[in-house]
TITORDREN-811221 format. One line per field, with one value per residue (C-alpha): chain; x, y, z. Coordinates in steps of 0.1 Angstrom, whole numbers, plus 5000, padded with zeros to 4 digits. Example, Ala and Ser with C-alpha at 12.3 -4.5 7.8 and 13.67 -1.06 7.14 Angstrom:
chain = [A, A]
c1 = [5123, 5137]
c2 = [4955, 4989]
c3 = [5078, 5071]
This chain:
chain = [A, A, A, A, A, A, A, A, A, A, A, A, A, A, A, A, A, A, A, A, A, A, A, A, A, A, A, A, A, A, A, A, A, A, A, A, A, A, A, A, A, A, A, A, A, A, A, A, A, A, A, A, A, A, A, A, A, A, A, A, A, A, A, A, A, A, A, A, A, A, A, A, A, A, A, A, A, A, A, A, A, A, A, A, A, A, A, A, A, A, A, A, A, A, A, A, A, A, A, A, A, A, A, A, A, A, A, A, A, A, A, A, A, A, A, A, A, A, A, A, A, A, A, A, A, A, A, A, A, A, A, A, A, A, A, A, A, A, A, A, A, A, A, A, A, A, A, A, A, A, A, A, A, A, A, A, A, A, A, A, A, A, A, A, A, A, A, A, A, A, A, A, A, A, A, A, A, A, A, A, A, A, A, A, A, A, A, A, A, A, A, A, A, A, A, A, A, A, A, A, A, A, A, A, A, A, A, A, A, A, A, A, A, A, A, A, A, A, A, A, A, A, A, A, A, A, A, A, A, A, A, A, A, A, A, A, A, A, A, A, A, A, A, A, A, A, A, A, A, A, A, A, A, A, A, A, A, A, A, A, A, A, A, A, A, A, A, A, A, A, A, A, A, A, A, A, A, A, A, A, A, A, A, A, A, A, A, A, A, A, A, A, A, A, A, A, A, A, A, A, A, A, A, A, A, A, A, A, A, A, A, A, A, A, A, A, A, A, A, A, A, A, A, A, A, A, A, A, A, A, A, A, A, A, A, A, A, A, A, A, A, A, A, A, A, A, A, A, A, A, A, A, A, A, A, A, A, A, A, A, A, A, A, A, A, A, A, A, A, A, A, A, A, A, A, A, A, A, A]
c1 = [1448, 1428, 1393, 1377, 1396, 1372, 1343, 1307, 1302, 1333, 1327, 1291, 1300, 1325, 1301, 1273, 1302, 1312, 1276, 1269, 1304, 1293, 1261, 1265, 1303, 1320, 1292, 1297, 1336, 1348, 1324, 1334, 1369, 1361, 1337, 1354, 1324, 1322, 1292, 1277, 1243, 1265, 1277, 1243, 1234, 1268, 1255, 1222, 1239, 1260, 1293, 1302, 1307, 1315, 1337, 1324, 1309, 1270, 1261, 1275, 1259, 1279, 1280, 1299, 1324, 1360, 1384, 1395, 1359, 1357, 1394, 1378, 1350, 1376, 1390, 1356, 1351, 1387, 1383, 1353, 1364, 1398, 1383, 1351, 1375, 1397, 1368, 1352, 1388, 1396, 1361, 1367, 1396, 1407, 1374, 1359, 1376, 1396, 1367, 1352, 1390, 1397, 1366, 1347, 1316, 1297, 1320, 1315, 1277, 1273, 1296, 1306, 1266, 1260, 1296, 1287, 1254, 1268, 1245, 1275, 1314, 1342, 1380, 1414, 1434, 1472, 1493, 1503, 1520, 1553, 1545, 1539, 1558, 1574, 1539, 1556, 1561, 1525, 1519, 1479, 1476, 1451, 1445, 1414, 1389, 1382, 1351, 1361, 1363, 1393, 1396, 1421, 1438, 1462, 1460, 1457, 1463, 1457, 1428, 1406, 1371, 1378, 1352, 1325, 1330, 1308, 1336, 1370, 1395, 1419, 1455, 1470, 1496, 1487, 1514, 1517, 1526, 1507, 1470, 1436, 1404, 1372, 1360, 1324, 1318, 1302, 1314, 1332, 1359, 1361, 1365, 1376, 1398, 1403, 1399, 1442, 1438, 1457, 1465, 1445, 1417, 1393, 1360, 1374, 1379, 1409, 1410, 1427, 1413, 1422, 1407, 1408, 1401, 1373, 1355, 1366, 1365, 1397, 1405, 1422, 1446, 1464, 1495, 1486, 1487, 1512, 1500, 1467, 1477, 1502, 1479, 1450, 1475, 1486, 1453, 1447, 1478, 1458, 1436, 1456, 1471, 1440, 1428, 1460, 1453, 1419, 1435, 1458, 1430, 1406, 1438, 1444, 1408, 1410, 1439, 1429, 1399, 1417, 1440, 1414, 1392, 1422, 1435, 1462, 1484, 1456, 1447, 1440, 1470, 1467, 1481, 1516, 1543, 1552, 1514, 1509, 1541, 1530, 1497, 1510, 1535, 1507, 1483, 1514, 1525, 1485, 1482, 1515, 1504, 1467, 1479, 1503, 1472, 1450, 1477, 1478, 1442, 1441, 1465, 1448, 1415, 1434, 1447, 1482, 1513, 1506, 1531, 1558, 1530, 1509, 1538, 1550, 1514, 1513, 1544, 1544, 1505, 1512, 1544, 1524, 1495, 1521, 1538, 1510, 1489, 1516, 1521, 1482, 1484, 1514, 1492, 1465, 1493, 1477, 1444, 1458, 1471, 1434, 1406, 1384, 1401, 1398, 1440, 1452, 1426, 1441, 1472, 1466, 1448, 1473, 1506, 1492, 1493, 1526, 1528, 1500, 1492, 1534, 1550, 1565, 1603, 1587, 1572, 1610, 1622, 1595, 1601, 1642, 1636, 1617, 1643, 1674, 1660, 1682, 1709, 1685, 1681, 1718, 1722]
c2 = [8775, 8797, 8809, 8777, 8753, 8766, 8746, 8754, 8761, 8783, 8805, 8810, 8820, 8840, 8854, 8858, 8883, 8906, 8910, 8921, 8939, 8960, 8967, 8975, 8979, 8998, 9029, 9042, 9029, 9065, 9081, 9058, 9065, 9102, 9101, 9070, 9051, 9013, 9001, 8979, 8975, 8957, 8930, 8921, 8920, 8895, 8872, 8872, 8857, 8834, 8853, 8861, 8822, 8809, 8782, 8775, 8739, 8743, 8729, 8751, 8779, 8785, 8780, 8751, 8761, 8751, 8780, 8785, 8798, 8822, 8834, 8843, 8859, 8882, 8891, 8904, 8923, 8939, 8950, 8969, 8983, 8967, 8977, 8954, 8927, 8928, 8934, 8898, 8881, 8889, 8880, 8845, 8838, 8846, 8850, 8820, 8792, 8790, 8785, 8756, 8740, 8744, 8750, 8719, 8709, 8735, 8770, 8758, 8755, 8785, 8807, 8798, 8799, 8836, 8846, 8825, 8840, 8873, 8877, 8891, 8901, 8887, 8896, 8882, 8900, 8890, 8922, 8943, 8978, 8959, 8927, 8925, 8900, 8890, 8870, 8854, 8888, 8889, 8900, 8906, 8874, 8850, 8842, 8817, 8846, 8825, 8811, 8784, 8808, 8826, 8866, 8881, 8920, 8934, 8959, 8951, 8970, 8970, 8951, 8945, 8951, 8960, 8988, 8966, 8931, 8907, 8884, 8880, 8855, 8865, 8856, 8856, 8842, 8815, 8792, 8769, 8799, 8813, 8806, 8812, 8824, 8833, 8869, 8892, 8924, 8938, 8915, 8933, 8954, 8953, 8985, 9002, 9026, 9040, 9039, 9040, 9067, 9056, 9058, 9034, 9011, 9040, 9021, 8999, 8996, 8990, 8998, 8994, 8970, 8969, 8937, 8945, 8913, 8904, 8868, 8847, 8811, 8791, 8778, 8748, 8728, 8751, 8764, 8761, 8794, 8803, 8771, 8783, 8820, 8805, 8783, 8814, 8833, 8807, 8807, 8849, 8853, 8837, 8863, 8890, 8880, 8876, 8913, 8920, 8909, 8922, 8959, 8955, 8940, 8971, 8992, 8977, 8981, 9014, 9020, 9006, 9021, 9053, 9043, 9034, 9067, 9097, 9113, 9132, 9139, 9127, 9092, 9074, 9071, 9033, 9033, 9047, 9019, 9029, 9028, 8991, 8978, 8993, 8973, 8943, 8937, 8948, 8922, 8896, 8902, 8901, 8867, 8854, 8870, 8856, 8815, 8817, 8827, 8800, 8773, 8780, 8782, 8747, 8732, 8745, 8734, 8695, 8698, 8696, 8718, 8752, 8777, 8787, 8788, 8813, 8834, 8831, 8846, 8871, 8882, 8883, 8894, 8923, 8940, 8935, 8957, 8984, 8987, 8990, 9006, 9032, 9029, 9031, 9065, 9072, 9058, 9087, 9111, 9144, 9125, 9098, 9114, 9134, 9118, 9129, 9089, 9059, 9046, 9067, 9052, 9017, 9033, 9038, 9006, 8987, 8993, 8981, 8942, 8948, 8947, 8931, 8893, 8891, 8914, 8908, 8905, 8878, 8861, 8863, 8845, 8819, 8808, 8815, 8786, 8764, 8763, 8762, 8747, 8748, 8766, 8800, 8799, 8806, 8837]
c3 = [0676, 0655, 0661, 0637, 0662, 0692, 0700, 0694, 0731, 0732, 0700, 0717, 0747, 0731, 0711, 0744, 0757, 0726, 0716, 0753, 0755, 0724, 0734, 0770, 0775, 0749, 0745, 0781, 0785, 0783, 0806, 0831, 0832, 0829, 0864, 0874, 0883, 0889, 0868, 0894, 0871, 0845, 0867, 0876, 0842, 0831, 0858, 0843, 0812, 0829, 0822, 0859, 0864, 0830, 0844, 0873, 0876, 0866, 0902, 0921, 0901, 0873, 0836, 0834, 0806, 0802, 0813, 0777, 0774, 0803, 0786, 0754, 0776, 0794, 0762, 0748, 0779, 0786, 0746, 0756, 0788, 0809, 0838, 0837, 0827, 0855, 0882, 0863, 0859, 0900, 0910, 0896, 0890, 0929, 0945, 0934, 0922, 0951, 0970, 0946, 0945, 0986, 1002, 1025, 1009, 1033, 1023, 0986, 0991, 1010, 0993, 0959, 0943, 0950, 0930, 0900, 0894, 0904, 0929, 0951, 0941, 0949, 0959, 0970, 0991, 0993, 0990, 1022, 1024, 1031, 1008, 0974, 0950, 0985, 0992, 1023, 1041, 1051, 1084, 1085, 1113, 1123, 1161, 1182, 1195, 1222, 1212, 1186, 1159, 1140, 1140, 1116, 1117, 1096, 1064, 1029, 0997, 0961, 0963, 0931, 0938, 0976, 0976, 0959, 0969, 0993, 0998, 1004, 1000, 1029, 1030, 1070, 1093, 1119, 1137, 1114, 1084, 1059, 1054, 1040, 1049, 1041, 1055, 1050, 1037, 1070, 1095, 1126, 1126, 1084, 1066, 1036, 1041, 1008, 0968, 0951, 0926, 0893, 0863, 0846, 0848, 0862, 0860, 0880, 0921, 0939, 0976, 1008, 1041, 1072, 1090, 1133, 1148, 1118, 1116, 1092, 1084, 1075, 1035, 1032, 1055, 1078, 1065, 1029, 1025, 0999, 0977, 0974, 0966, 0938, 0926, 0919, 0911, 0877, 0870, 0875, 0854, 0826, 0825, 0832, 0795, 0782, 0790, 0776, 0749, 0746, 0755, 0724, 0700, 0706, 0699, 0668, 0658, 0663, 0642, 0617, 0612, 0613, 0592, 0567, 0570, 0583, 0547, 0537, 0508, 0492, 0503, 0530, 0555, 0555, 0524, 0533, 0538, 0575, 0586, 0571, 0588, 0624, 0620, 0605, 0634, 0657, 0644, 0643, 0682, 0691, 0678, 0692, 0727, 0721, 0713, 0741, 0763, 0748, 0749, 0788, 0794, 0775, 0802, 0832, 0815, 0814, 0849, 0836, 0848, 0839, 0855, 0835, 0804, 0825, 0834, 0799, 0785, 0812, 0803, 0764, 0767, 0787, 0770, 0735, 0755, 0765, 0731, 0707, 0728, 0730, 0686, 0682, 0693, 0674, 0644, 0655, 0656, 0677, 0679, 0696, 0719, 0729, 0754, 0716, 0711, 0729, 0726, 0752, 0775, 0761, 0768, 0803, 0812, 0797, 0822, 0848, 0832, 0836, 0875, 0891, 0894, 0896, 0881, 0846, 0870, 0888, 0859, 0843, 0874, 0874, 0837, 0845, 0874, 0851, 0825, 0846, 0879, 0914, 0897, 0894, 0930, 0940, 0960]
């Protein structure tokens, strides 16, 4: 699918979010990693145009694009700045659209409306210091106050916009397993407890919660749990590739540009032979990475299976990031490898797609068990 198969509505929005990513984004990208600073203003300003809930239904707030759309919309963003892509991919991806697809008519009224118009931020918190891909060791727990209300206490980490966010989807044990909830910024016994310092994705905020017997309202059936997670998570894997790819496309546009204006031996260095093949299998792998995104974004759109395709972009989406990233600054040479540059910021930001949302071993085994089914499970 190239860019002339998109539809009017899609190459708009698309085009909504890399004028605004241009303009408002990519200028002050370095800064913020320098001071790292989460640009709160910016956020505002995205749900102003519509781009903090691109694909959620118009009446509950939101734009009421396809999810191919709000794709192309975190690939524009992540190309300006991977750490305003991932704080708008979590946000909706697992802070809202769970809440639209689970919530009773009452959470999706009350809570989904403010997200979509970015009124307030979103988060999901699964991961605990003891489980990570392991999503069924959670041991944050849910328990009756007493009152006819739920309470829920345990520590989460890693969580993507922790230090911002007004809402939280909240992942907990109950007697009948794993569940979801709902929980406030604010609400008793809620606290940050501290901003992960990291590598990467510096304009960014990921922080650890600790939840001491902290109101909450339940998500779906009891139980449901780990189907919820799973089910965000397909969908947040989706955009994980997709700022992937948006990582590797602004490293490849600043290569070649380089390559284009950087002399010596007397020409340009884009004219040597080794430079050209760097950027023409950079280029290739982008677009392979890119259709594999789109082609999974098109399922989800049609309610159709959409697992093993979202692990499949995640995965090929996020080593392409790594590698060229890593062969931009090669391309820059001693440049590239200065903060003078922008690659080894790309550089940086890019590991980490790697890892989170699943990491690339678990999106291995969830393709390995879709192509060779029981028989993958043994041992």
């Amino acid at each position: 699918m190239s860019l002339h198969e998109l539809t009017r509505e899609q190459r708009e929005i698309r085009d909504l979010a890399r004028r605004f990513a241009d303009a408002e984004i990519a200028p002050y990208a370095a800064s913020w990693d320098r001071d790292r600073r989460f640009p709160s203003a910016v956020f505002a300003q995205l749900g102003a145009l519509g781009l903090m809930g691109a694909c959620v239904p118009a009446a509950h707030g939101g734009a009421g694009a396809d999810f191919l759309a709000y794709v192309l919309v975190l690939e524009e963003l992540s190309r300006a700045d991977a750490g305003v892509g991932i704080s708008v991919a979590v946000h909706t991806s697992a802070g809202t659209l769970p809440i639209v697809a689970h919530g009773t008519p009452e959470q999706v009224e009350g809570w989904v409306p403010p997200l979509a118009r970015g009124h307030e931020l979103g988060a999901f918190t699964l991961t605990e210091p003891d489980a990570g891909s392991d999503a069924a060791a959670i041991r944050t727990h849910a328990e009756d106050d007493g009152a006819g209300g739920i309470v829920l206490t345990g520590d989460k980490r890693f969580v993507i916009n922790g230090s911002h966010a007004d809402s939280f989807v909240v992942f907990a044990c109950d007697p009948e397993g794993p569940s979801a909830f709902l929980a406030r910024r604010g609400a008793a016994g809620f606290a940050v407890t501290g901003e992960v310092e990291r590598l990467g994705l510096n304009s960014a905020s990921t922080a650890n919660l600790r939840f001491d017997a902290t109101p909450a309202e339940r998500l779906g059936p009891r139980g449901a749990g780990l189907r919820i997670a799973l089910g965000g998570l397909d969908g947040g894997r989706i955009g994980i590739a997709a700022q992937a790819v948006g990582i590797a496309q602004a490293a490849l546009d600043a290569a070649t540009a380089y390559a284009r204006e950087r002399h010596a031996f007397g020409r340009a260095i884009g004219g040597f032979g080794q430079i050209q093949a760097t950027l023409a299998e950079m280029q290739t792998e982008i677009e392979a990475a890119r259709a594999l995104t789109w082609r999974a974004a098109r399922l989800k759109q049609a309610d159709r299976p959409h697992t093993i395709e979202a692990a499949q972009a995640k995965l090929l989406a996020s080593r392409v990031a790594r590698h060229w990233t890593g062969e931009a600054i090669q391309v820059l040479g001693g440049n590239g490898y200065t903060k003078d540059f922008p690659v080894e910021r790309y550089f940086r930001d890019a590991k980490v797609t790697e890892i989170y949302e699943g990491s690339n071993e678990i999106q291995r085994l969830v393709i390995a068990r879709g192509l060779l089914g029981e028989v993958a499970r043994v041992g």
